[in-house]
N, C-alpha and C positions, 0 to 999 in steps of 0.2 A: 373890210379886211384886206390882206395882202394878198398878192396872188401873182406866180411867177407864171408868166404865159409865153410860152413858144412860138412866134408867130410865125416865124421861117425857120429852116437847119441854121443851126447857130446864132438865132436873133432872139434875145430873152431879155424880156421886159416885167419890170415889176410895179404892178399897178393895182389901183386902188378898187374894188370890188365889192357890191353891195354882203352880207352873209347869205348864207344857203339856205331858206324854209327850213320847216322840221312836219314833217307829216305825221298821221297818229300812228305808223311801224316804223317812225325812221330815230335814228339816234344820230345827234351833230358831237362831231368828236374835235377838239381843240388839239390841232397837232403838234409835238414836242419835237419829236428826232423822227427824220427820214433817211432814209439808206437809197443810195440812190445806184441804181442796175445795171445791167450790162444791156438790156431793153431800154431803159429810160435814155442811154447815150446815142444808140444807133438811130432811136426817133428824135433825138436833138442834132443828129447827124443828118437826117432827113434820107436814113437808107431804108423807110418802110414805108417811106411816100411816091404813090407814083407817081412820074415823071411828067408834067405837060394839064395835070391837074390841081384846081386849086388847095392851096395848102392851108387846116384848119388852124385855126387858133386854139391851143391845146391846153390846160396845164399838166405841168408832165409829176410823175411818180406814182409809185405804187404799194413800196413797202414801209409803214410808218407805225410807231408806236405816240398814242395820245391819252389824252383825259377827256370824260364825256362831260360835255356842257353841258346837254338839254338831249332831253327825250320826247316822243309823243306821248301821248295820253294812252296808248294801249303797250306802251313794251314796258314787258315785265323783267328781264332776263339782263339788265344794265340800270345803272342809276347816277346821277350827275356827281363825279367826282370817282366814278372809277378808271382805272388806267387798262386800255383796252389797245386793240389791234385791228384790221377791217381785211377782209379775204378784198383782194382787187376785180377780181371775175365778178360778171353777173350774167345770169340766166333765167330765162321767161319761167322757166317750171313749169311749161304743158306741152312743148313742141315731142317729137319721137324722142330726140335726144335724151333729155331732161326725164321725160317718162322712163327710163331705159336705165335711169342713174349716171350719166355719159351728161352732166351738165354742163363741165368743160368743154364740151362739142355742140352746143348749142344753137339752134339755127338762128337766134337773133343777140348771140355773145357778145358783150363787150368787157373791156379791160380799161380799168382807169391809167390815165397818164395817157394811154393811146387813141383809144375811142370815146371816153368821154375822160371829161376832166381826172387831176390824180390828188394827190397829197400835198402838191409843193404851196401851198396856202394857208392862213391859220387854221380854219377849219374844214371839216369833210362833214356831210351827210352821209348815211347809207343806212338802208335795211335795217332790221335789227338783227336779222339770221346770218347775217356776215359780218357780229360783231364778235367779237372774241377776247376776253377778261386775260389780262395778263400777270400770272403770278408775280406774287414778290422778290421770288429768286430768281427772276429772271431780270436784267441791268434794260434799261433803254436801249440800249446797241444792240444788244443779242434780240431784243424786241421786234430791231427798224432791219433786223439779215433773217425774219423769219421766213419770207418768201423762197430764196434757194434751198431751203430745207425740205417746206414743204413742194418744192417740184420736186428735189431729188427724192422722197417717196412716192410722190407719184411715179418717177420714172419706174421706179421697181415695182409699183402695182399694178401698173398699166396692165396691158391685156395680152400679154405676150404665149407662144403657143409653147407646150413643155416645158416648165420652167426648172431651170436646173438651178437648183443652189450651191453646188461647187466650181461654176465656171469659173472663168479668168472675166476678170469687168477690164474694160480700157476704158480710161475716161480721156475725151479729147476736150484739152480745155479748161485751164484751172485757174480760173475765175471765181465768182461766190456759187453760181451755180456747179459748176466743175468740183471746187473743195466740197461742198455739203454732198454731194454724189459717192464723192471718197467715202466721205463719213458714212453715210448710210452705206454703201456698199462696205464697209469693212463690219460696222454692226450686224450684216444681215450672211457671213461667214465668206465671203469673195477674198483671193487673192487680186489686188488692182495694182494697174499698170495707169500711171500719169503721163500723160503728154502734154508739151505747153513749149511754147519756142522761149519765153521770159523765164530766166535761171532763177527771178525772185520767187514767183510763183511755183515754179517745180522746186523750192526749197520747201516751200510752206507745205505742197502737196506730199512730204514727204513727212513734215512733221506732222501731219493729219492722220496717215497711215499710209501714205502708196507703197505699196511693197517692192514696185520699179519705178525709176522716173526714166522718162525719153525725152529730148531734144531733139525735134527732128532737123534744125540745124547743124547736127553733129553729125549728121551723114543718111543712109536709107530708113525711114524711120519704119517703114511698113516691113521690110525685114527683120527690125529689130521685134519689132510687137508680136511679129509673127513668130518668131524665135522663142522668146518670152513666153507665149503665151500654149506653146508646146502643143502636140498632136491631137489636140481638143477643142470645141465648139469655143469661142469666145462670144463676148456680149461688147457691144464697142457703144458708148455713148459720146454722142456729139455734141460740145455745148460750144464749142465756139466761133460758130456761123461762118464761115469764110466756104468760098468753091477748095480751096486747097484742102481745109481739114476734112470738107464733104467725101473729097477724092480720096483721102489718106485712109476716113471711115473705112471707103469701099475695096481698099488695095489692101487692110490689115485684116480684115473679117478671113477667119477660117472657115473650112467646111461645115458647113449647116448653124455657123453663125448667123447673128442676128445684130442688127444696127438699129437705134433709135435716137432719132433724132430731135432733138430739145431747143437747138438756134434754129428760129424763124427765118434766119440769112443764108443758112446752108443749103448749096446747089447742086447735088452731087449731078457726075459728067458721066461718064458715062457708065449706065447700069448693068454692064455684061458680066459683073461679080455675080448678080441676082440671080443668071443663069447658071454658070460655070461653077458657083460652088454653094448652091442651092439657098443663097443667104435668105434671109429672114428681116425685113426691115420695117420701122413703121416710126411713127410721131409719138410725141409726149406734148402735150399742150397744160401747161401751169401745173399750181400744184393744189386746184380748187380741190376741197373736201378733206385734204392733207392736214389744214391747219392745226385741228387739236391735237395730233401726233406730234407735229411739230414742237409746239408747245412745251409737249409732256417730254418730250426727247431733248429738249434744251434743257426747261428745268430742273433733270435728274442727271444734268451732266453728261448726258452719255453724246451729244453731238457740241462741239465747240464751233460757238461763231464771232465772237468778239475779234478774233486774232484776223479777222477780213478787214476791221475797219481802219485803215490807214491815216485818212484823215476829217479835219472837223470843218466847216464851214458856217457860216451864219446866212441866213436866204438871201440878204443879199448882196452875196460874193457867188451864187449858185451859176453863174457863167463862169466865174475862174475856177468853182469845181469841177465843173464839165469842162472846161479845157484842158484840165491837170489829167485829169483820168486820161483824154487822148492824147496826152505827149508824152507822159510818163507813168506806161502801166506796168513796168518793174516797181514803182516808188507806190502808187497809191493803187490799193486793188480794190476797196470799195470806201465811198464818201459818205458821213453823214451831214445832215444840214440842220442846224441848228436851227428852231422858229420860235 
């Protein structure tokens, strides 16, 4: 089979590869259309590899919609020729975490595309417990943008202390993950505030629902949020990894605010907001367990994700999609790759 592999930041090779085994729990899924992430770029950018250590040989992706070829002998819950989806996380299922229902936090976690192989190849193996049947009304596309969806319910489930459902949500970062945040925050009754320095992107987050957009190129941006978001606790989620929007998080949060952060890349500088106005911060790690919400939340219309995909590539042109995203992310907000 094919198989597009990473061997350095920027060095993608497509080459020829034996298929996957099929074990008696696993299901081999034939992949159609992948969406490819704001995760999949920054590890083809080689910004989650440390420095001065060797760099693996990876194939990269995560989010794909396919058709099942072959199953083992014990799974019952798929059958060859269904059109299904694969959750990318996986988890030992005995450590604390896992016991805990916290699998996303797992002490021997991996995520395909990063730590072990992804999508971007004709076939996947996986589990049969992270396979996931995909309705009819739901397109290929809205299939291959299911992952921003389900993190952005995770982000709202996570584990956050008093949760208020009338706060002010500020989304940093409108991206696929950043729009589907919109969405779910405006389903779940939030006034949202968009931030994104790209005019394209703050258009879109506005026809998603943002009820403010900010440019914080247009002048103090953590004034303006803070303005906006009026004499009350906001909720500021971070999805677009940089030390600046980290900082911006920590300068817009109101009193006994609370920040969660979603970019792996995000640095924040320094944390004397934590003290001085009692903030509330923590992580959101994927959107494991999310999936059948998601699903169910595409299917009946109530979250739009088609309008992310910008453009189409064939696997292999999948280096000139990943160049396109990083020169012009006004023009293309998320790729799929045709296999």
């Amino acid at each position: 089979m094919r198989a597009a592999v990473l061997y350095y930041p920027r060095e993608l090779r497509i080459e020829e590869r034996p298929e996957p085994a099929v074990g008696p729990t696993d299901v081999k899924v034939a992949v159609r259309l992948t969406g490819i992430c704001g995760t999949d770029v920054h590890t083809y950018e080689g910004r989650y590899h440390p420095v001065g250590t060797p760099f693996p040989a990876r194939v990269l992706g995560h989010d794909f919609v396919g058709i099942v070829a072959e199953v083992g002998d014990r799974v019952t819950s798929v059958r060859p020729g269904d059109r299904v989806t694969v959750e990318p996380s996986r988890s030992c299922g005995v450590c604390a975490a896992c016991r805990a229902g916290a699998a996303n936090l797992c002490a021997k976690w991996t995520h395909m595309g990063m730590t072990i192989d992804g999508c971007l190849q004709d076939y996947v193996v996986a589990p049969e417990h992270y396979v996931h049947h995909i309705p009819p009304s739901i397109s290929d596309e809205e299939a291959a943008t299911l992952e921003p969806v389900a993190v952005a319910l995770h982000v709202f489930d996570a584990r956050l202390p008093d949760r208020r459902g009338d706060e002010t949500v500020v989304v940093i970062g409108a991206g696929p993950i950043g729009l589907a945040t919109i969405e779910i925050a405006k389903l779940r009754g939030h006034r949202v505030i968009a931030v994104e320095i790209v005019p394209e992107r703050l258009a879109l987050a506005a026809q998603l629902g943002a009820d403010e957009i900010v440019n914080p190129r247009d002048g103090d941006a953590a004034k303006r949020i803070l303005a906006l978001s009026g004499d009350t606790p906001n909720l500021i989620v971070e999805t677009a990894g940089t030390s600046q929007s980290a900082q911006l998080a920590m300068d817009a949060a109101t009193w006994y605010g609370r920040i969660i952060f979603v970019a792996l890349t995000a640095v924040p500088q320094p944390l004397r907001a934590l003290v001085s106005k009692e903030v509330w911060m923590t992580g959101a790690r994927t959107g494991h367990g999310s999936y059948p919400e998601a699903i169910r939340l595409i299917a009946e219309g109530k979250v739009a994700v088609s309008e992310m995909i910008t453009h189409r590539f064939p696997l292999t042109e999948l280096r000139e999609a990943f160049e396109l995203l990083l020169a012009r992310p006004g023009e293309a907000f998320r790729v799929a790759i045709e296999h």
